[in-house]
C-alpha positions in Angstrom: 42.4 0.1 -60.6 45.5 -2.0 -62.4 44.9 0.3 -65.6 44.9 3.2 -63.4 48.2 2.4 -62.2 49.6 1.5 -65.2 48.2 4.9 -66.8 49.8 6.7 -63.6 53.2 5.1 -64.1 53.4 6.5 -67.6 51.9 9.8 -67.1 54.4 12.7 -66.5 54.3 14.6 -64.3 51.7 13.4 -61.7 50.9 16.5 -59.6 52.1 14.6 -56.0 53.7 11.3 -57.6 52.5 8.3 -58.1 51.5 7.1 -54.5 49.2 10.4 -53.7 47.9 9.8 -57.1 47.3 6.2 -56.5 45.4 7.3 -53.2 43.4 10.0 -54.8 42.0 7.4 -58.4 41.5 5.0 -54.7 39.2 7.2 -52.7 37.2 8.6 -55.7 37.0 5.4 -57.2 35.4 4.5 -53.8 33.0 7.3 -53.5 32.0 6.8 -57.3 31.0 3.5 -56.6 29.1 3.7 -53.6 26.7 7.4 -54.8 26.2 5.4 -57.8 24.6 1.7 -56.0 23.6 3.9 -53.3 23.5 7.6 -53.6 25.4 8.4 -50.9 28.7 9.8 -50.2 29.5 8.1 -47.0 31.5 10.6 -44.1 33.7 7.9 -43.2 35.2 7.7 -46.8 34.9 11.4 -47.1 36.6 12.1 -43.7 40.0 10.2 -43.4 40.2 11.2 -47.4 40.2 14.8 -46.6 42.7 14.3 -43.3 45.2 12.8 -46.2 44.6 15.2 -49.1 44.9 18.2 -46.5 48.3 16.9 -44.8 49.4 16.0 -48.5 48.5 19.5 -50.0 49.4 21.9 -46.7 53.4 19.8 -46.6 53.9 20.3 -50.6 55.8 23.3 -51.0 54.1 24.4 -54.4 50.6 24.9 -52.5 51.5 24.9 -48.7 48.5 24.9 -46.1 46.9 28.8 -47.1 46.5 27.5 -51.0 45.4 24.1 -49.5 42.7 24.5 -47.0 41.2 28.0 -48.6 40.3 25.4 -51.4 39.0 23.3 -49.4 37.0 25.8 -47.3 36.0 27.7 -51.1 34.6 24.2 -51.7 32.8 22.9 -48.5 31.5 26.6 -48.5 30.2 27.0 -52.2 28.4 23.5 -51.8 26.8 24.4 -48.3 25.1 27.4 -49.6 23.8 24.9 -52.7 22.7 22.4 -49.9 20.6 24.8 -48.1 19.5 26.3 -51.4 18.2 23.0 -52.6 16.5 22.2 -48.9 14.7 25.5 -49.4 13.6 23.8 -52.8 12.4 20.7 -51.5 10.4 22.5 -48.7 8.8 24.8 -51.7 8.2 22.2 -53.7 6.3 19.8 -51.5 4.0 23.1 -50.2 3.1 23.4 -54.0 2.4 19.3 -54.2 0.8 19.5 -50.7 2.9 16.4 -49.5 6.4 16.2 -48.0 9.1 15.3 -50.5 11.0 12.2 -49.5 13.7 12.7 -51.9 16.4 14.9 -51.1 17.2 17.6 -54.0 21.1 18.0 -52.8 23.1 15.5 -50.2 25.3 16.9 -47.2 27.7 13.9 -48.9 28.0 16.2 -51.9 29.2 19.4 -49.5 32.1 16.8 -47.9 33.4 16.0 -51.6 33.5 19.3 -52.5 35.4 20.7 -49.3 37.4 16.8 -50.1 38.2 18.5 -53.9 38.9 21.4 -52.9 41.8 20.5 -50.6 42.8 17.9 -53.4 43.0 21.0 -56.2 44.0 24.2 -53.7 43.0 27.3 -54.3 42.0 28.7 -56.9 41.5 25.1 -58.5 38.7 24.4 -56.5 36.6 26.5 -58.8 37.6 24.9 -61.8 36.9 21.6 -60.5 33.7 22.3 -59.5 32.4 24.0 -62.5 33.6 21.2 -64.9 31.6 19.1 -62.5 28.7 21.1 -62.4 28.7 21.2 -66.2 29.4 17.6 -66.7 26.3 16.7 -64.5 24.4 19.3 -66.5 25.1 17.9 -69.7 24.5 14.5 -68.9 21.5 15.4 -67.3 20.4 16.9 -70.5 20.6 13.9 -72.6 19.3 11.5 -69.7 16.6 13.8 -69.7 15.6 14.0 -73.1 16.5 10.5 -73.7 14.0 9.3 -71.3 11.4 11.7 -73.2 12.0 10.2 -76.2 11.0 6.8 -74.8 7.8 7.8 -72.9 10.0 6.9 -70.1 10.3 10.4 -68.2 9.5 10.8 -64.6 10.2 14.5 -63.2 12.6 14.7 -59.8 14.8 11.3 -60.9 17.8 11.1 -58.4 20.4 11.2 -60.4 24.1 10.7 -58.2 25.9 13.6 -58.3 29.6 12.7 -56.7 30.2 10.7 -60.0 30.2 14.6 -61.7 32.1 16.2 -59.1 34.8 13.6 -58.9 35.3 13.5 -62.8 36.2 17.1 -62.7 38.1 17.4 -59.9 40.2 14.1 -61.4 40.2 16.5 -64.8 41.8 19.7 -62.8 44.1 17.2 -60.7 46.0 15.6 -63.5 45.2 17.5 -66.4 46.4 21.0 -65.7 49.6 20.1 -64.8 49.7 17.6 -68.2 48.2 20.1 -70.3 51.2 22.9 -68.4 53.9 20.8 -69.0 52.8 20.1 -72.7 52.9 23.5 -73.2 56.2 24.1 -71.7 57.8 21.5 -73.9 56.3 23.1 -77.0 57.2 26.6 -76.1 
């Protein structure tokens, strides 16, 4: 967290400054850690996180409270559709293995970060957040995947966290849009 304040002091600009910035690397850092000991994304991080980002987003003038909660609506709503989506897999799949799957194929923890990135990112943001998520996830997946089949070591259904993805891209739409914006702007 010391680097990450360093690398936010130097970085210009920082969407919100450097405080809401600090709060943002705090509370993913926070849910990062926890979905990868413990696969969870716990409500009382996710909560009070999304009370801040939504004040934070809804009183900055650039995004205002429309931009702000649609995103974070667009978000929760996306990933609620998913949730159900996979609970309708895990119910198909255990009627195929005639046994009740214990594992759960998508987390309610994962709906609350993505309504949490979307108020974080606004509207339209949310969707690039998300999808660089998605594809992160799906690319390590890949290679965990076939790494595991290349040592004999592959086991269908792993758990593998998911928040770790999701946060990662949000973080990448957060600060590096408006980097990669102003960059432009100073070479144009």
């Amino acid at each position: 967290m010391g680097l990450s304040a360093l690398a936010l002091a130097t970085l210009q600009p920082i969407p919100s400054g450097f405080w809401v910035g600090l709060f943002v690397l705090s509370a993913f850092t926070l849910i990062t850690v926890i979905d990868l000991e413990h696969r969870l994304i716990l409500h009382m991080v996710s909560l009070p996180t999304a009370l801040v980002l939504a004040l934070i987003g809804g009183l900055d003038p650039a995004r205002g409270w429309s931009k702000t909660l649609l995103g974070g609506a667009a978000g929760f709503g996306a990933f609620l559709a998913l949730y159900f989506l996979g609970q309708l897999f895990g119910r198909w799949l255990g009627g195929r293995r005639g046994e009740a799957v214990d594992e759960e194929p998508f987390g309610f923890g994962d709906v609350m970060l993505a309504g949490v990135i979307g108020l974080l990112v606004g509207w339209p943001g949310v969707w690039l957040a998300l999808f660089a998520g998605i594809m992160l996830a799906g690319v390590f997946s890949a290679v965990f995947i076939f790494s595991r089949m290349i040592r004999g070591r592959y086991t269908p259904f792993t758990p593998i966290p998911y928040g770790p993805f999701m946060v990662l891209g949000a973080l990448m739409v957060y600060f590096g849009v408006p980097l990669l914006a102003a960059r432009l702007a100073a070479g144009a």
